[in-house]
C-alpha positions as CSV (number, residue, x, y, z in Angstrom):
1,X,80.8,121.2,-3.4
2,X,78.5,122.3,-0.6
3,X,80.0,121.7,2.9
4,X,77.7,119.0,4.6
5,X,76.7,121.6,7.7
6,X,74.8,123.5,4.6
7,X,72.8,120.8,3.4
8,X,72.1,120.1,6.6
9,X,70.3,123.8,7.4
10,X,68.6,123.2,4.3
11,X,66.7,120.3,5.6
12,X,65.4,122.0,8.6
13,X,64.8,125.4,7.0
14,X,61.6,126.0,7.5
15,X,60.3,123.6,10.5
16,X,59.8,124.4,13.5
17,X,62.9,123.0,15.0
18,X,65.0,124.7,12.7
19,X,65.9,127.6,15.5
20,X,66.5,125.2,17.8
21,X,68.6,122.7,15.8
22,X,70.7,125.9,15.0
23,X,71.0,126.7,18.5
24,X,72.0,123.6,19.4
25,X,74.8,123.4,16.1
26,X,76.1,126.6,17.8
27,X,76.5,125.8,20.9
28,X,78.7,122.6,20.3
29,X,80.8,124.7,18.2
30,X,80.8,127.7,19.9
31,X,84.7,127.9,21.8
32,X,85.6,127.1,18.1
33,X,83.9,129.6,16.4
34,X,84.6,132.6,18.7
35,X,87.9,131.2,20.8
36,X,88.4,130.3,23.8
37,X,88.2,133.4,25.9
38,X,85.1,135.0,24.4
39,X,83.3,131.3,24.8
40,X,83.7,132.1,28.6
41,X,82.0,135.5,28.7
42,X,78.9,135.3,26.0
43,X,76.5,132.0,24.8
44,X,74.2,132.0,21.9
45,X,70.9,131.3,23.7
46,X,68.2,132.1,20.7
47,X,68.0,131.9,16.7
48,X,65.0,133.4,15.1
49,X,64.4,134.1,11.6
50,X,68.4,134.7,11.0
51,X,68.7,136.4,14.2
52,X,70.9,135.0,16.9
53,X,71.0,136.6,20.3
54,X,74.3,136.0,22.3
55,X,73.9,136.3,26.0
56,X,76.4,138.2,27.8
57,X,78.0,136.8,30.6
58,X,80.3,139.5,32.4
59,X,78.5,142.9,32.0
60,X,82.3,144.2,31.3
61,X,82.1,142.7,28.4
62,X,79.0,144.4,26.9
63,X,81.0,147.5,25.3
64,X,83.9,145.3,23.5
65,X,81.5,142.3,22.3
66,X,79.3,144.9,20.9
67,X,82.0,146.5,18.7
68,X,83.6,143.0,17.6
69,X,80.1,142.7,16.0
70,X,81.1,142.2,12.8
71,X,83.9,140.1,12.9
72,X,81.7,137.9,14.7
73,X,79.0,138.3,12.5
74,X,81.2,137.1,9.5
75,X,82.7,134.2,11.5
76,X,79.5,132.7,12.4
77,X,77.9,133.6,8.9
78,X,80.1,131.8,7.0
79,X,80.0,129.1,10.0
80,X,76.4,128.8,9.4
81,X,76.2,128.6,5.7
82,X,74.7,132.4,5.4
83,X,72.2,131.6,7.5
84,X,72.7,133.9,10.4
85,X,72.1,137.7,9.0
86,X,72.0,139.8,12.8
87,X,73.2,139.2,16.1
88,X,71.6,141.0,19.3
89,X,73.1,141.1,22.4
90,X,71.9,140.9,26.0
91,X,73.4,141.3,29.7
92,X,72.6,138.4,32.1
């Protein structure tokens, strides 16, 4: 059985709210899909075409977000029912 947060992507797959109903998903869930501690350094603030760009909060936390890339990656993957293929990163 398909978890309920997949049939839900499916049904705004394709419209034009679809980035931003995914952004909005992610950021309710976001201490519980990265923890605590990196909820307080780094935000998802975009979702385009299976990209998500994570803002980046304290600059000293560029480097060590950057190589925890794919652990994240497969968290929020799997959070996302495959949806999310990339991440970018950017320095507020």
């Amino acid at each position: 059985m398909e978890p309920v947060s997949g049939i839900l992507f499916t049904l705004f797959r394709g419209t034009p709210q679809h980035g931003e109903w995914m952004l909005s998903c992610l950021e309710g869930a976001w201490p519980g899909l990265v923890g605590d501690n990196i909820a307080r350094v780094c935000q998802p603030v975009r979702f385009d075409k299976s990209r998500l760009t994570i803002q980046i909060l304290d600059p000293a936390w560029e480097e060590p977000l950057k190589a925890m890339k794919p652990e994240l990656l497969g968290r929020l993957r799997h959070a996302s029912s495959d949806q999310i293929h990339d991440l970018d990163f950017t320095v507020r």
